[in-house]
C-alpha positions in Angstrom: -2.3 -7.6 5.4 -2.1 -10.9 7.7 -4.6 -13.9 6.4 -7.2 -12.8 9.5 -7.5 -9.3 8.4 -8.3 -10.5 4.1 -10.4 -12.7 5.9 -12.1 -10.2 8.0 -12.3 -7.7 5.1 -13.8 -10.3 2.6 -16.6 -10.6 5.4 -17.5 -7.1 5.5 -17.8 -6.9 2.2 -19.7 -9.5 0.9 -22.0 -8.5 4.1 -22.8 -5.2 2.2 -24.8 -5.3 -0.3 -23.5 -1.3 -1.8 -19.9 -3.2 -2.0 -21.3 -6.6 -3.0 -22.6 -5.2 -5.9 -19.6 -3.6 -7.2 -17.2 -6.2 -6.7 -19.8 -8.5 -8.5 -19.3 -6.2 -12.0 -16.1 -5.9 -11.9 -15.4 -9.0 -13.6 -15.4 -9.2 -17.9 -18.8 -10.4 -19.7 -18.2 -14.4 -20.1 -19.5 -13.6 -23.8 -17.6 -14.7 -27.0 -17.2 -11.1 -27.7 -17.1 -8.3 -25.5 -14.3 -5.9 -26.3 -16.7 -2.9 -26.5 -19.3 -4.6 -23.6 -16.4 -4.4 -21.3 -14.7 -1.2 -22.5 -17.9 0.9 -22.0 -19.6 -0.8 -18.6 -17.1 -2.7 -16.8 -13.6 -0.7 -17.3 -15.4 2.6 -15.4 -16.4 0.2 -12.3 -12.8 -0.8 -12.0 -11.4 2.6 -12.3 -13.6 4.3 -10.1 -13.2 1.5 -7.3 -9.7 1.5 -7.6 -9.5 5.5 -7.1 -7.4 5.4 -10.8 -10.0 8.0 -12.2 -13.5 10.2 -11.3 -16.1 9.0 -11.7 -16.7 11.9 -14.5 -13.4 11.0 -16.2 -13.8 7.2 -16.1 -17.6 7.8 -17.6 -16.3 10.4 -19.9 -13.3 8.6 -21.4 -14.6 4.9 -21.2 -18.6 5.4 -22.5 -17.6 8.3 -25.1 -20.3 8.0 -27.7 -17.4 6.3 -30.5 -17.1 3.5 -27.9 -20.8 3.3 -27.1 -21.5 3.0 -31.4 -19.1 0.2 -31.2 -20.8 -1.6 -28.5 -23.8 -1.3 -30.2 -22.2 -2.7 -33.7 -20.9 -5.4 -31.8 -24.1 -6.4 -29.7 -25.4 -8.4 -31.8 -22.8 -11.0 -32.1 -22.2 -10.9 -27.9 -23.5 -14.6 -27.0 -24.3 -15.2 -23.3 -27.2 -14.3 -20.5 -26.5 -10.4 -21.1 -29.6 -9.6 -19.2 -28.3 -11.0 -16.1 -24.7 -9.7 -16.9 -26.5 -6.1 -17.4 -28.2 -6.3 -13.8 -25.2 -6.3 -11.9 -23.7 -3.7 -14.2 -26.8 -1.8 -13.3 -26.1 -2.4 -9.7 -23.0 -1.3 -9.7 -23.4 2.0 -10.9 -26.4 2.4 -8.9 -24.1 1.7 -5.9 -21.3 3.9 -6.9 -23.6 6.9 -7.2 -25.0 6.0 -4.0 -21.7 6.4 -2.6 -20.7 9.6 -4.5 -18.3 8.3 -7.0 -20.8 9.2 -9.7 -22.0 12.4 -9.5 -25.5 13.3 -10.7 -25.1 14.8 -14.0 -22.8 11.4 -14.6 -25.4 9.2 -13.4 -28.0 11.1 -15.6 -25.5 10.1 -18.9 -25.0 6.9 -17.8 -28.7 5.7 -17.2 -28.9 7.2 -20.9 -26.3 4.5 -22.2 -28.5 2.0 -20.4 -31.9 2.9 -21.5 -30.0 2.8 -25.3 -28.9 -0.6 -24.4 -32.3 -1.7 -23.2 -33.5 -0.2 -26.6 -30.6 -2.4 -28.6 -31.8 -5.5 -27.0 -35.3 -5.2 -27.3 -34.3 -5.0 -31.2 -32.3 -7.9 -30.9 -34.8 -10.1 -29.4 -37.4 -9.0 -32.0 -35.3 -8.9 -35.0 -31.8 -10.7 -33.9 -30.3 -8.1 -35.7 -29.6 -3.7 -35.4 -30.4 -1.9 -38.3 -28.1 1.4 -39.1 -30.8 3.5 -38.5 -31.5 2.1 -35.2 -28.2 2.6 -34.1 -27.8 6.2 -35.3 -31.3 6.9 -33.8 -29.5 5.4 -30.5 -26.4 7.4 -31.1 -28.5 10.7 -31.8 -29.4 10.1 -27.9 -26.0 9.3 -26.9 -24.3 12.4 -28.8 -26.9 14.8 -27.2 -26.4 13.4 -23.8 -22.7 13.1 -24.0 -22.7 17.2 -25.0 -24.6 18.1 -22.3 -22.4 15.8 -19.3 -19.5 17.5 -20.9 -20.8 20.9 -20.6 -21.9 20.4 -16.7 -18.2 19.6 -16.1 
């Protein structure tokens, strides 16, 4: 591709916001810790967008509930603006079911993980920490959830 047509491309785009807000999660958090942040949100935008994996087997494989506990254990030591991170992981997905890559049922399991996250971080701000029943009262969610996107499949 000549220098004109990246050019031209990079235009387009940045010009739409369904693509702007993909490409804007695709990066890493830019927190101290993140393994698990960016194993279970951000490695499923990249595989989709690259056309590596469904968006049903990125979702599946990436936000399986052992790697969604592990987030969760690991949340409390993430240090950064992970609300603002979180909105353009929102977006993304938002965007990617808007386009089709995420199919409903997928969408349905993956506004789960985020309403558990939203849970883990209202915690957080309250009490700075997660307790273990918290998490396993989050993980009851995720495990239901997770059985029933499995079962559409």
């Amino acid at each position: 591709m000549m220098r004109e047509e990246k050019i031209e491309l990079l235009r387009r785009v940045v010009r739409d916001t369904t693509l702007k807000n993909i490409i804007t999660a695709f990066r890493p958090p830019d927190f101290v810790v993140h393994y698990y942040l960016e194993t279970v949100f951000t490695k499923p935008i990249q595989w989709i967008s690259s056309g590596w994996s469904t968006g049903f087997e990125a979702v599946k494989g990436f936000m399986r509930p052992l790697n969604v506990e592990d987030m969760l254990k690991e949340l409390p030591f993430a240090v950064g603006n992970i609300p603002h991170w979180f909105e353009h992981i929102t977006d993304a997905y938002r965007s990617l079911w808007a386009l089709g890559l995420i199919d409903d049922h997928t969408y349905e399991y993956v506004n789960c993980i985020f309403n558990i996250f939203n849970e883990a971080l209202s915690e957080l701000g309250l009490t700075k920490t997660l307790s273990k029943y918290t998490i396993e009262r989050l993980m009851e969610r995720v495990r239901r959830s997770y059985e029933k996107l499995i079962s559409k499949s």
